[in-house]
C-alpha positions in Angstrom: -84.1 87.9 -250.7 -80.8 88.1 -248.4 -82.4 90.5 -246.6 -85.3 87.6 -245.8 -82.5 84.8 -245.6 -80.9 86.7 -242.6 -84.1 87.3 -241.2 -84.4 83.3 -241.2 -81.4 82.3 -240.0 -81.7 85.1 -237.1 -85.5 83.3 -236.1 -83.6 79.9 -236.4 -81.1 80.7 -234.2 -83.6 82.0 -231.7 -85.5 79.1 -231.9 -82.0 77.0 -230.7 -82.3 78.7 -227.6 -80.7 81.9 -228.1 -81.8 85.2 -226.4 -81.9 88.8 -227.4 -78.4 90.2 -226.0 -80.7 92.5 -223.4 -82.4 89.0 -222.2 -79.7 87.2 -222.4 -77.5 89.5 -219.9 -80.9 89.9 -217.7 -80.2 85.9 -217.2 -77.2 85.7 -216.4 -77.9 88.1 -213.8 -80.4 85.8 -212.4 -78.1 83.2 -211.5 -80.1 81.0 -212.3 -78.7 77.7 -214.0 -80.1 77.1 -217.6 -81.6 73.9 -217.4 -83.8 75.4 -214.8 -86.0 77.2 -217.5 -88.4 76.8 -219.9 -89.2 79.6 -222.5 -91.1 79.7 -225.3 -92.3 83.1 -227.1 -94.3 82.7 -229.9 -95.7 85.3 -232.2 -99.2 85.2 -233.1 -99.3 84.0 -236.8 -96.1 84.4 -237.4 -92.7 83.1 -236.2 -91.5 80.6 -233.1 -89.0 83.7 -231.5 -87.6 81.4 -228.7 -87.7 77.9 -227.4 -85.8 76.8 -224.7 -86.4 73.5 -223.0 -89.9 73.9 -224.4 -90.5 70.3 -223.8 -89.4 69.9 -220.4 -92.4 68.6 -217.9 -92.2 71.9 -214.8 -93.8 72.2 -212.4 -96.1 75.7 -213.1 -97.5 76.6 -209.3 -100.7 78.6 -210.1 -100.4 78.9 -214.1 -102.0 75.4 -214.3 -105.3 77.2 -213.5 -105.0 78.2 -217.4 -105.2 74.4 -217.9 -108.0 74.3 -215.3 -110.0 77.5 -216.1 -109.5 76.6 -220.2 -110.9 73.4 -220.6 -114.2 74.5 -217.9 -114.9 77.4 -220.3 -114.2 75.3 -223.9 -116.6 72.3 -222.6 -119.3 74.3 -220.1 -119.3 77.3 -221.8 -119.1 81.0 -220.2 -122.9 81.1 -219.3 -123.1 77.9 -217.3 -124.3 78.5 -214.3 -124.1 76.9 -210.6 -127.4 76.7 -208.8 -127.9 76.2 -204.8 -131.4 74.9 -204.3 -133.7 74.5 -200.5 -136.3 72.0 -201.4 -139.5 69.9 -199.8 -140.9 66.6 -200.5 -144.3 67.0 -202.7 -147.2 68.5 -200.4 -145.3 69.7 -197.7 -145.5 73.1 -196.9 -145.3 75.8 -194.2 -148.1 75.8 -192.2 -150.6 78.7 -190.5 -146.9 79.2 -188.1 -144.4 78.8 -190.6 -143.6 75.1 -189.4 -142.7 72.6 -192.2 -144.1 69.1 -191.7 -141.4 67.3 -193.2 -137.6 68.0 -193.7 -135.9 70.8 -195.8 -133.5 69.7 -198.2 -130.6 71.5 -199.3 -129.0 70.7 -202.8 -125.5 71.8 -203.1 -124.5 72.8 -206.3 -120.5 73.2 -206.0 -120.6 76.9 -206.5 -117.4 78.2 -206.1 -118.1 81.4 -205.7 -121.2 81.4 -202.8 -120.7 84.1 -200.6 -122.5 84.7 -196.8 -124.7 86.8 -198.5 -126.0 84.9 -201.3 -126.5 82.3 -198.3 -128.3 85.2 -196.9 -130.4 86.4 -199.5 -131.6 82.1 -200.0 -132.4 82.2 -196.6 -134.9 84.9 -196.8 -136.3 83.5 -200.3 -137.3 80.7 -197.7 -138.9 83.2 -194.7 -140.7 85.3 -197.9 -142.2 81.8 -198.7 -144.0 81.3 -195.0 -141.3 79.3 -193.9 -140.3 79.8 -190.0 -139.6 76.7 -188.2 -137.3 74.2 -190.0 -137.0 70.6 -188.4 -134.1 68.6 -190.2 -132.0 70.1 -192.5 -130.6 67.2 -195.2 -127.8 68.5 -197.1 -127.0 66.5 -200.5 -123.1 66.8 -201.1 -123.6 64.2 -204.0 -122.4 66.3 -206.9 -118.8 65.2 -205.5 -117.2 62.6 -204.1 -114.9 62.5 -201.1 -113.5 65.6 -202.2 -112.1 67.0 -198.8 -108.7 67.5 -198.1 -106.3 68.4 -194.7 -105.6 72.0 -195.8 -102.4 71.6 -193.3 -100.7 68.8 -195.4 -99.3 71.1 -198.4 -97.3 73.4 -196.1 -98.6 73.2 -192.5 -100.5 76.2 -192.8 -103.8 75.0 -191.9 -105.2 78.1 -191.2 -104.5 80.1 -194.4 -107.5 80.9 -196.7 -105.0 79.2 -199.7 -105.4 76.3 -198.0 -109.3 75.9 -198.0 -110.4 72.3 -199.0 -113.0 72.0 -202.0 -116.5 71.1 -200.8 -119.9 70.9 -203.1 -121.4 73.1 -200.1 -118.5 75.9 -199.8 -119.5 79.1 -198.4 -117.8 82.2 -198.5 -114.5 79.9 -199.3 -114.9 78.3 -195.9 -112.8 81.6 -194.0 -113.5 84.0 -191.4 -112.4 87.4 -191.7 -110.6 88.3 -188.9 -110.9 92.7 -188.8 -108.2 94.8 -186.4 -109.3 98.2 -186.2 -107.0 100.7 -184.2 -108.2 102.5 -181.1 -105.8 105.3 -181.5 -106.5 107.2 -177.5 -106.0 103.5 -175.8 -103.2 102.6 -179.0 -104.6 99.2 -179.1 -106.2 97.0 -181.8 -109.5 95.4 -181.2 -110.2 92.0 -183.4 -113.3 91.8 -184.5 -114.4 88.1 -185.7 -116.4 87.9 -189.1 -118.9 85.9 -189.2 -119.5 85.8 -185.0 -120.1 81.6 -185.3 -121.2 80.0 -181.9 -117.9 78.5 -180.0 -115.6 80.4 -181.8 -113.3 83.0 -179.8 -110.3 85.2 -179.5 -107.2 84.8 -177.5 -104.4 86.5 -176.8 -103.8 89.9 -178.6 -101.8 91.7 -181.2 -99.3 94.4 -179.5 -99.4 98.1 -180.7 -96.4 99.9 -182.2 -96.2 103.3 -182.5 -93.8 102.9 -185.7 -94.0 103.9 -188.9 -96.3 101.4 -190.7 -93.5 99.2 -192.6 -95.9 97.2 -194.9 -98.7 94.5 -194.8 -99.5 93.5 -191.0 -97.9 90.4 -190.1 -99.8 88.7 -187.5 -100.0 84.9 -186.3 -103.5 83.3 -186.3 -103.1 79.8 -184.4 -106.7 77.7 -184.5 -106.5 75.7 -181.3 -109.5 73.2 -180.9 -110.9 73.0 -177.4 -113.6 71.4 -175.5 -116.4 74.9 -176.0 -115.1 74.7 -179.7 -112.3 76.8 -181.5 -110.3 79.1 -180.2 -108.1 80.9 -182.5 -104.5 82.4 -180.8 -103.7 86.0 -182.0 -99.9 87.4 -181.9 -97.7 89.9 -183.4 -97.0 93.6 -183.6 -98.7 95.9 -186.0 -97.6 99.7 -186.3 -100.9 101.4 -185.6 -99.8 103.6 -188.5 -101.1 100.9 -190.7 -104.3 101.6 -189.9 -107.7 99.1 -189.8 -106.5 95.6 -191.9 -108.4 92.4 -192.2 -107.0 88.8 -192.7 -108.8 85.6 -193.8 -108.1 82.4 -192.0 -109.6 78.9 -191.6 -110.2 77.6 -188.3 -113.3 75.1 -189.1 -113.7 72.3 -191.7 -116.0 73.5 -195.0 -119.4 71.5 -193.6 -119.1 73.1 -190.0 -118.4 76.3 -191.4 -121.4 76.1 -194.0 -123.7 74.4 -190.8 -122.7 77.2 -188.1 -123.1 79.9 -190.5 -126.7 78.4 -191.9 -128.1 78.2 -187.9 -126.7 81.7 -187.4 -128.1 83.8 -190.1 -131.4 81.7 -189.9 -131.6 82.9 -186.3 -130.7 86.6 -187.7 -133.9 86.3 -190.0 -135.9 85.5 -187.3 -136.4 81.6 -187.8 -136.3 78.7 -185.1 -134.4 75.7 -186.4 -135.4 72.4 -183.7 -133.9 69.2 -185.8 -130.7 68.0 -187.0 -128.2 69.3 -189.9 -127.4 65.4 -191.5 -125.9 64.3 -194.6 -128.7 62.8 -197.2 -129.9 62.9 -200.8 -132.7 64.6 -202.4 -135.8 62.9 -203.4 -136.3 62.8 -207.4 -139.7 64.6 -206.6 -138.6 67.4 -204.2 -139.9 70.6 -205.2 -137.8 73.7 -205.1 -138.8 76.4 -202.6 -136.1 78.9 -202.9 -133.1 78.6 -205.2 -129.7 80.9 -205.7 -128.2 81.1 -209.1 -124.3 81.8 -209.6 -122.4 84.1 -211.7 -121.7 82.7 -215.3 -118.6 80.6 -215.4 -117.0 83.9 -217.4 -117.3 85.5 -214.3 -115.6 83.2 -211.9 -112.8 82.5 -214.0 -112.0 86.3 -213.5 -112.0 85.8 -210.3 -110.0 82.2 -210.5 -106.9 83.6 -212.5 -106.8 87.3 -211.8 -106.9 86.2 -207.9 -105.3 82.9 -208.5 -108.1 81.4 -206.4 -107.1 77.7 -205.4 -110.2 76.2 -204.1 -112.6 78.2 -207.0 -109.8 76.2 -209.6 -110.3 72.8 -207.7 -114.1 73.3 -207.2 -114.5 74.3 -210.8 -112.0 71.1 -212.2 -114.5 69.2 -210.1 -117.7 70.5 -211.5 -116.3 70.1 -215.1 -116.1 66.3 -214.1 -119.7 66.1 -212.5 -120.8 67.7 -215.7 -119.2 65.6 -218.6 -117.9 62.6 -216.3 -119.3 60.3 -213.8 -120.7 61.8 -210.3 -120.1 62.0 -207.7 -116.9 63.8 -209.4 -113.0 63.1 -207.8 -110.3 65.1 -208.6 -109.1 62.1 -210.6 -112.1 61.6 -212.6 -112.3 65.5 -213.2 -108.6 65.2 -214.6 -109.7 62.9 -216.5 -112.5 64.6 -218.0 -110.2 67.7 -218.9 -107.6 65.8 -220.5 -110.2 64.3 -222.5 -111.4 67.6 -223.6 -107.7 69.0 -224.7 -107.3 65.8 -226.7 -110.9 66.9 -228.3 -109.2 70.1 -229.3 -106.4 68.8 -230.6 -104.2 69.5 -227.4 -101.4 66.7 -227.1 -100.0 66.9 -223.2 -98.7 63.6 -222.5 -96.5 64.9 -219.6 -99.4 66.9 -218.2 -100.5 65.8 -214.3 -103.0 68.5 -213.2 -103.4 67.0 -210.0 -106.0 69.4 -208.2 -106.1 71.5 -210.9 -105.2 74.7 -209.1 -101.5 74.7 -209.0 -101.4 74.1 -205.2 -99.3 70.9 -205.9 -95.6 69.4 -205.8 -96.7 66.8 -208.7 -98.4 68.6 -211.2 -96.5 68.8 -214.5 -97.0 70.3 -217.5 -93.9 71.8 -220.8 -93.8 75.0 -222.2 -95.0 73.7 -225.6 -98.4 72.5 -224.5 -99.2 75.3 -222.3 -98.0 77.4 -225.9 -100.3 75.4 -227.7 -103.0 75.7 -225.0 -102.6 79.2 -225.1 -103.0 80.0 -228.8 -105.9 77.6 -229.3 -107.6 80.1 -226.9 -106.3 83.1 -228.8 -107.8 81.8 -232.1 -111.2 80.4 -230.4 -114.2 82.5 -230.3 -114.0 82.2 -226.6 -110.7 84.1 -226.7 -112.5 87.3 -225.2 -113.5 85.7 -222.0 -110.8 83.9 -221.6 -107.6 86.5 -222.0 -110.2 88.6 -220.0 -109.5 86.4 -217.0 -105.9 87.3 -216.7 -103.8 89.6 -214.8 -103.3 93.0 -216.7 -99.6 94.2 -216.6 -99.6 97.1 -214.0 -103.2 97.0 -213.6 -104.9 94.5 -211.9 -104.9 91.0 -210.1 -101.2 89.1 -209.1 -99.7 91.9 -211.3 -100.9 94.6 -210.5 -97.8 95.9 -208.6 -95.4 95.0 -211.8 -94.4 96.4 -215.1 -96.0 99.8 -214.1 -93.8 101.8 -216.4 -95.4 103.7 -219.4 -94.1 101.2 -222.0 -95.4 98.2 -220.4 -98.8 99.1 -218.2 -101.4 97.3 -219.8 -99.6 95.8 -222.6 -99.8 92.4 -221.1 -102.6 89.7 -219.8 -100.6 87.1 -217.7 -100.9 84.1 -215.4 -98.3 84.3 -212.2 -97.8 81.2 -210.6 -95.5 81.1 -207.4 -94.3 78.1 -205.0 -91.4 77.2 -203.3 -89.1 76.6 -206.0 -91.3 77.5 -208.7 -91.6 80.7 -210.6 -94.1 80.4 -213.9 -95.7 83.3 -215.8 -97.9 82.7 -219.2 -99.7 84.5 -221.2 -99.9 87.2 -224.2 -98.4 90.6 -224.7 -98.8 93.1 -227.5 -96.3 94.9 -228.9 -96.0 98.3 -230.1 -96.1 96.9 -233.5 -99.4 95.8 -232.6 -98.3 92.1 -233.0 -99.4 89.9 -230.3 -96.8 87.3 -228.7 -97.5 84.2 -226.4 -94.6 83.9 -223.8 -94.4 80.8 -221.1 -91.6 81.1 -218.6 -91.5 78.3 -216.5 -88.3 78.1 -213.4 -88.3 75.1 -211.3 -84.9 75.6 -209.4 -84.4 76.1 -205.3 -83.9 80.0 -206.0 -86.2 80.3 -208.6 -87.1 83.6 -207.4 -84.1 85.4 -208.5 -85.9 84.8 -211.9 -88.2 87.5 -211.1 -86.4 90.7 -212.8 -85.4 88.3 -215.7 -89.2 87.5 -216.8 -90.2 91.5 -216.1 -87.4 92.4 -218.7 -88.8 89.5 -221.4 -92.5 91.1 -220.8 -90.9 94.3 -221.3 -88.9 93.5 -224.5 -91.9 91.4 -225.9 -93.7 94.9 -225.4 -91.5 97.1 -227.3 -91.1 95.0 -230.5 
């Protein structure tokens, strides 16, 4: 009985806000001031370990896609399904040369997850159907609302792939993949532009270094718009060490992109396309020529957190609110929607602003304590499999792949990262070699919140060893 009364007062006193002597020293040598964090570390059907300004609204960069990714796979399920469809008005159909009398229309399903080739593959559903000559496309958006974003306004990066604006139409993420393969007898890298879009070109160059290759490339990718359409300003110096590397970059807006690409691979299957690409709805009594199903929503999510895929979270907060909300959906009526379904569960987040959902936000808010509460609703759910399946393995895979590699830590943990200025966040559960289970939430939302770094490997690798 004393022996259990210490072990009370010693999870009390934890729960005050007092570290493990090993944690505690790991702190301090963060620097770190203590109001900046938010801890909570919670064992699995049994004891609260630690709770330190569990309460506190933070700001959690990319762990809000738990929030996002959560309540999609609690209210859609993991089988639902997006679905991209090319339909006709009733009677029209290809005739003895493969021209349609009437336009095609396509319905745009806000996959987030529709690559070139799937584009590709829909494409040629249509030529194996007859179909040759196309005279308007109409392209029904409707699914969301004005949706589109200036992917420079966050952080004046307009060009970087993070940065892609949600669209009910997105292909391929909106970015072209930009491939530098060295010619080693001229030492010189040639760019290669993927896909090759009409009235998009290459200036400039990237300089050759006969170095040794000191890490990822870093090369500048400057979109400039000009009158014969986007031209796209290469610089920098790569070490030709480093051998071929590939970037992704924006330089056009999500419809253009999805528009150029559709003309180009319909030329590339041998089709003639005379009319106009234009905005327009879908009559109730099209019929469906060709149609491209998505992976299951237990698949993107995968994708979503172990990636930390922005505009996947955003496109799939957005589908979550066509689905049980009004259409066309808003980022604000999608937020809606979720909260909604949290409450449903049980989930009481007051301070919670998800904002777009994906992290990518200085306003989004949300405590320790209801992303802990989040976190082991999923654990006791029967959807606990596909969801803790989503997460970064420790060592392994996804944003942490390259941390807590060592022998008593590899594997042991599936994690959300989330990084901003400012803002360090990891979440998630780890197992112990007891073979308990923990949640942890660490949250820093200071101007050097990096330095926090080595602080949250050591409480991932303590968690591991009880």
């Amino acid at each position: 009985m004393a022996a259990c009364a210490l072990l009370g007062a010693a999870v009390a006193v934890q729960a005050q806000g007092v570290m493990p002597d090993e944690l505690s020293r790991a702190w301090r040598a963060s620097g770190l001031p203590d109001e900046s964090l938010s801890l909570i570390v919670q064992e699995l059907g049994g004891p609260r370990m630690m709770a330190i300004n569990a309460t506190e609204p933070r700001n959690p960069a990319s762990v809000m896609k738990l929030v996002t990714t959560w309540s999609a796979l609690a209210e859609l399920g993991p089988n639902y399904v997006w679905r991209t469809d090319f339909l006709v008005a009733p009677g029209v159909r290809p005739d003895a040369h493969g021209a349609l009398s009437g336009p095609l229309y396509l319905r745009a399903g806000g996959d987030p997850y529709l690559l070139m080739q799937d584009m590709w593959t829909l494409l040629r559903e249509l030529r194996l159907r007859g179909v040759k000559k196309i005279g308007d496309l109409v392209i029904d958006r409707s699914i969301f609302g004005q949706v589109a974003t200036d992917p420079g306004a966050f952080d004046g990066a307009p060009d970087r792939a993070y940065n892609a604006s949600p669209d009910a139409l997105m292909v391929g993420f909106g970015a072209l993949r930009l491939l530098f393969t060295p010619d080693q007898v001229a030492q010189k890298w040639v760019p290669i532009v993927d896909p090759p879009l009409p009235g998009l070109r290459l200036e400039g160059e990237v300089q050759w270094s006969s170095a040794r290759c000191p890490g990822p490339p870093i090369v500048t990718t400057d979109p400039v718009l000009t009158q014969q359409g986007v031209t796209i300003r290469l610089g920098g110096t790569v070490a030709g060490s480093c051998g071929e590397f590939s970037l992704y970059r924006l330089a056009l807006s999500q419809p253009e992109f999805a528009e150029s690409l559709f003309r180009m691979l319909w030329r590339e299957l041998g089709g003639t396309f005379t009319g106009k690409i234009r905005a327009g709805k879908v009559p109730s009594d099209a019929v469906v020529l060709a149609s491209h199903e998505s992976a299951p929503l237990g698949e993107a999510i995968r994708q979503i957190n172990k990636r930390s895929n922005n505009v996947m979270a955003r496109t799939v907060l957005l589908t979550l609110g066509a689905e049980r909300g009004a259409r066309p959906a808003t980022t604000q009526t999608s937020e809606a929607v979720a909260k909604s379904v949290l409450s449903s569960q049980g989930l009481n987040m007051p301070e919670l602003i998800m904002d777009n959902g994906a992290g990518l936000s200085r306003d989004a808010r949300v405590s320790a304590e209801s992303l802990a509460s989040m976190l082991t609703l999923a654990w006791h759910s029967p959807l606990m499999p596909e969801f803790i399946s989503s997460l970064s393995i420790a060592g392994v895979d996804g944003t942490m792949r390259r941390r807590l590699k060592g022998d008593e830590t590899v594997g042991m943990a599936h994690l959300k990262t989330g990084s901003l200025r400012d803002v360090r966040a990891v979440a998630g559960y780890v197992m112990g070699v007891s073979g308990k289970r923990y949640v942890v939430v660490s949250m820093v939302n200071d101007p050097n919140a990096g330095k926090v770094r080595a602080f949250d490997d050591a409480l991932i690798a303590w968690l591991a060893a009880q």
